[in-house]
C-alpha positions, 0 to 999 in steps of 0.5 A: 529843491530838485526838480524833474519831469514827470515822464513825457509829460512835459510837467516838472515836479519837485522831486519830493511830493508832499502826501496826503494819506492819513494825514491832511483832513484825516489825522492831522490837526486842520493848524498843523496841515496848513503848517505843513503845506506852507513849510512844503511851499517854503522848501520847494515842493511844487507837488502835492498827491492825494485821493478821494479816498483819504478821508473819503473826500475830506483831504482833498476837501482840506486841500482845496480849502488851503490851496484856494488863495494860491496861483494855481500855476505855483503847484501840481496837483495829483489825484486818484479814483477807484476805491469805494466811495459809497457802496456804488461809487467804486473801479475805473468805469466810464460813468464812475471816471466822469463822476468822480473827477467832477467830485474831485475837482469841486472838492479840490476848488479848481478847473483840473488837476495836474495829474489823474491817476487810477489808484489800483487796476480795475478787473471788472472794467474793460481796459479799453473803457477805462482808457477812453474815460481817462482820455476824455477827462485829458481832452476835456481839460479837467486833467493834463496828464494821466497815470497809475498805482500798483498796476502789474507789469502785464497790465501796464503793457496793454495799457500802453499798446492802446495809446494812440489812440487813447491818451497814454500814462505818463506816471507809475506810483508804486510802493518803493524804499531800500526795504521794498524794491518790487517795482525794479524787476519789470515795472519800473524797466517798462516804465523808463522804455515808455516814457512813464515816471515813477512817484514812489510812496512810503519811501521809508517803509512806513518810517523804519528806515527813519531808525525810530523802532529799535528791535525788541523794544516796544514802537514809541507812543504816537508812531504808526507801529503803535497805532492803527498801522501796526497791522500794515507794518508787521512785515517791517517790524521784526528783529532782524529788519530793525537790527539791520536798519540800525546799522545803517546809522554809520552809513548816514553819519559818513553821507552827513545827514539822518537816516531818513535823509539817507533813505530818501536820497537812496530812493531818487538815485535810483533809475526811472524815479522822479519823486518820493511822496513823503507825509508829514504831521509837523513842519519841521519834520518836512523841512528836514525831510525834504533837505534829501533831495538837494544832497550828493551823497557819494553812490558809494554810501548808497551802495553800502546802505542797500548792501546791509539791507539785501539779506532783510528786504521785504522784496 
């Protein structure tokens, strides 16, 4: 396992993250999480994301529960506020960032947590007011650093032009992938001008660049495509898209690996990117995952897969 540091934190963290999103206290067996967080440990991974979202509260509880014997100087933990928690408990306010991190952090079952990130941005909250909230959580040492998910280019300049005094971001989490490359335009170029970090999620596009969804058939049984997803995934799931993604199979076979590895080493080659959080259900799907970040793969082959995906790309 590679590992990188996040931004100008000073905080080095394995180059694939192990997420928790529909996952872990939500979807997945209680057995087959702990698998799963152990199998992480086994291969490397010292980063483990969530939110008090998932689940409302129930994977950070799981979290917390399966972490509880670990030192806690062996991994870094990140999570996220914003969403609604109960029909008052919601945005980036001073009173909802003091709440919610003492939340988390009982839930988590420790002093702090590595990395506290806002999960969106907060227009009804002044900037300013979030910032001083985020700063006293860092100062009171509940949190080591701060950061951010999906806030726009114009939103995380202004954030920045108010450290010093406030504390400053140090992370980016954005959705990013060979399939949607949004954050390249500006997010990402602002991020590296300022020390920030990005840890991207769904690095797979929600798994069809795994090559699992062939074009006009039906997704297999137990996918996302065929769950409760399939409504965040329409845009990914068309013939023309899933015909491209197909074609990256040659490009995998000449780089030795799957195309899931492929996709993933793609996304860590790129400037700016200090990890990609994955989810995983089983064990050895991670271990199989998370052998993308140890891989040399000729930039030439990774070249070659953006290339046959430009003409499809979501963004």
């Amino acid at each position: 396992m590679r590992y990188r540091q996040l931004g100008d934190s000073g905080i080095e963290v394995s180059a694939i993250c192990l997420g928790s999103w529909l996952t872990y206290g939500v979807g997945v067996d209680d057995s087959a999480g702990r698998a799963c967080v152990d199998a992480a440990f086994d291969v490397g991974i010292n980063f483990i994301d969530t939110s008090n979202i998932y689940g409302r509260g129930a994977a950070e509880s799981f979290l917390g529960d399966v972490l509880k014997d670990r030192a806690r100087d062996s991994y870094v933990l990140a999570t996220k506020l914003f969403f609604p928690m109960t029909d008052t408990d919601k945005g980036l306010s001073a009173a909802q960032v003091a709440k919610q991190i003492d939340a988390s952090l009982a839930r988590l079952r420790t002093d702090y947590v590595d990395l506290y990130q806002c999960h969106r941005y907060d227009p009804d909250t002044p900037l300013e007011e979030t910032m001083e909230a985020l700063s006293e959580v860092v100062r009171s040492g509940k949190a080591r650093a701060i950061g951010f998910s999906e806030w726009s280019p114009e939103q995380i300049e202004t954030a920045v032009a108010l450290a010093p005094p406030h504390v400053k971001f140090v992370s980016s989490q954005p959705q990013y992938s060979l399939l949607y490359r949004r954050a390249e335009a500006k997010v990402i170029p602002i991020s590296i001008a300022n020390g920030i970090g990005q840890i991207v999620w769904s690095p797979l596009a929600m798994g069809v660049l795994s090559g699992k969804y062939a074009p006009g058939a039906a997704p297999p049984a137990g996918t996302r495509a065929a769950g409760d997803d399939a409504a965040f995934m329409k845009l990914y799931m068309t013939d023309p898209v899933l015909e491209a993604v197909q074609t990256l199979q040659p490009v995998a076979d000449k780089a030795g690996c799957t195309m899931a590895q492929l996709a993933i080493a793609w996304v860590l080659a790129q400037p700016g990117i200090t990890s990609a959080i994955v989810g995983a259900s089983r064990p050895e799907q991670l271990r199989e995952t998370a052998k993308a970040a140890d891989l040399a793969i000729d930039p030439a082959l990774l070249a070659e897969a953006a290339a046959i995906l430009e003409g499809v790309r979501i963004s």
